[in-house]
C-alpha positions as CSV (number, residue, x, y, z in Angstrom):
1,X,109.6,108.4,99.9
2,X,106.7,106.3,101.3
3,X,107.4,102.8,101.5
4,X,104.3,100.6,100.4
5,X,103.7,96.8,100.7
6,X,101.3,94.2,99.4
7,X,101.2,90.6,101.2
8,X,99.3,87.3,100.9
9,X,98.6,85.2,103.9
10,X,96.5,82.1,103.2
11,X,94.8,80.2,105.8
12,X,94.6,76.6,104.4
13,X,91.9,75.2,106.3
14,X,89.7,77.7,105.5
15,X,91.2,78.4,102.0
16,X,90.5,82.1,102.8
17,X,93.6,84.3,101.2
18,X,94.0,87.7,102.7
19,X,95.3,90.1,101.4
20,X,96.9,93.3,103.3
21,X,97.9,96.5,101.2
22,X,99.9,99.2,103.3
23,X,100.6,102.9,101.9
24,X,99.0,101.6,98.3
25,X,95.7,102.8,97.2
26,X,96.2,105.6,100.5
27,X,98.5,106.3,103.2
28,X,96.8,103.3,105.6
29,X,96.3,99.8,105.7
30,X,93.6,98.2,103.8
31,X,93.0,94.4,104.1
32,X,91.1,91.9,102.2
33,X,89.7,88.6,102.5
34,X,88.9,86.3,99.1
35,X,88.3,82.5,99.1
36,X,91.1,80.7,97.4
37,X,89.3,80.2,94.3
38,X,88.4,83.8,93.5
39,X,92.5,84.6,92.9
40,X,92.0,84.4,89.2
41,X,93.7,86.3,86.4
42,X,91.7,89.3,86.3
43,X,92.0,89.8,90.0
44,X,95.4,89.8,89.7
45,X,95.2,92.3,87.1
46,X,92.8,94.5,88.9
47,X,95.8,94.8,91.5
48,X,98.5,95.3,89.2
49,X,96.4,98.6,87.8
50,X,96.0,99.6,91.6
51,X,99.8,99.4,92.0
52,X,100.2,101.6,89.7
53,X,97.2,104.1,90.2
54,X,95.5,103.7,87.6
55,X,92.0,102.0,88.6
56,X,90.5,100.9,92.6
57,X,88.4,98.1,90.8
58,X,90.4,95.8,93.3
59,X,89.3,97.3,96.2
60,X,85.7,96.4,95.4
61,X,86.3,92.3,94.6
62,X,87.2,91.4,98.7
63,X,85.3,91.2,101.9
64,X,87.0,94.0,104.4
65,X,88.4,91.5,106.5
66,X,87.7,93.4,110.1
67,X,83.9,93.4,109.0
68,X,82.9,89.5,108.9
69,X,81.8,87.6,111.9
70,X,84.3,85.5,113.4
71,X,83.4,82.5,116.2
72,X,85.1,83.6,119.1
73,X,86.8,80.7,120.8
């Protein structure tokens, strides 16, 4: 068996919430990044039907969180 995890981590100052699915949609990591007010109902949903393999819609609603500038500092 292949252990899989999905976790929230929310930076309040930013209100960015990221989102980091291991061993889910593939046997990787895959992270996210949505602003706080894009968690809605249907996003949530959209996960729930990748948890359980049946669509990848949710992988298409975040920013890949290793692709956006950062300030370096």
């Amino acid at each position: 068996m292949i252990p899989a995890r999905v976790s929230f981590r929310v930076d309040y100052r930013t209100g960015i919430v990221t989102v980091a699915l291991v061993n889910v949609d593939r046997l990787e990591r895959v992270t996210l990044e949505f602003p706080s007010t894009a968690i809605e109902e249907p996003v949530l949903e959209d996960l729930v039907r990748l948890i359980l393999g049946r669509d990848s819609a949710f992988l298409k609603r975040g920013d890949s969180a290793g692709l956006r500038g950062r300030a370096s500092g």
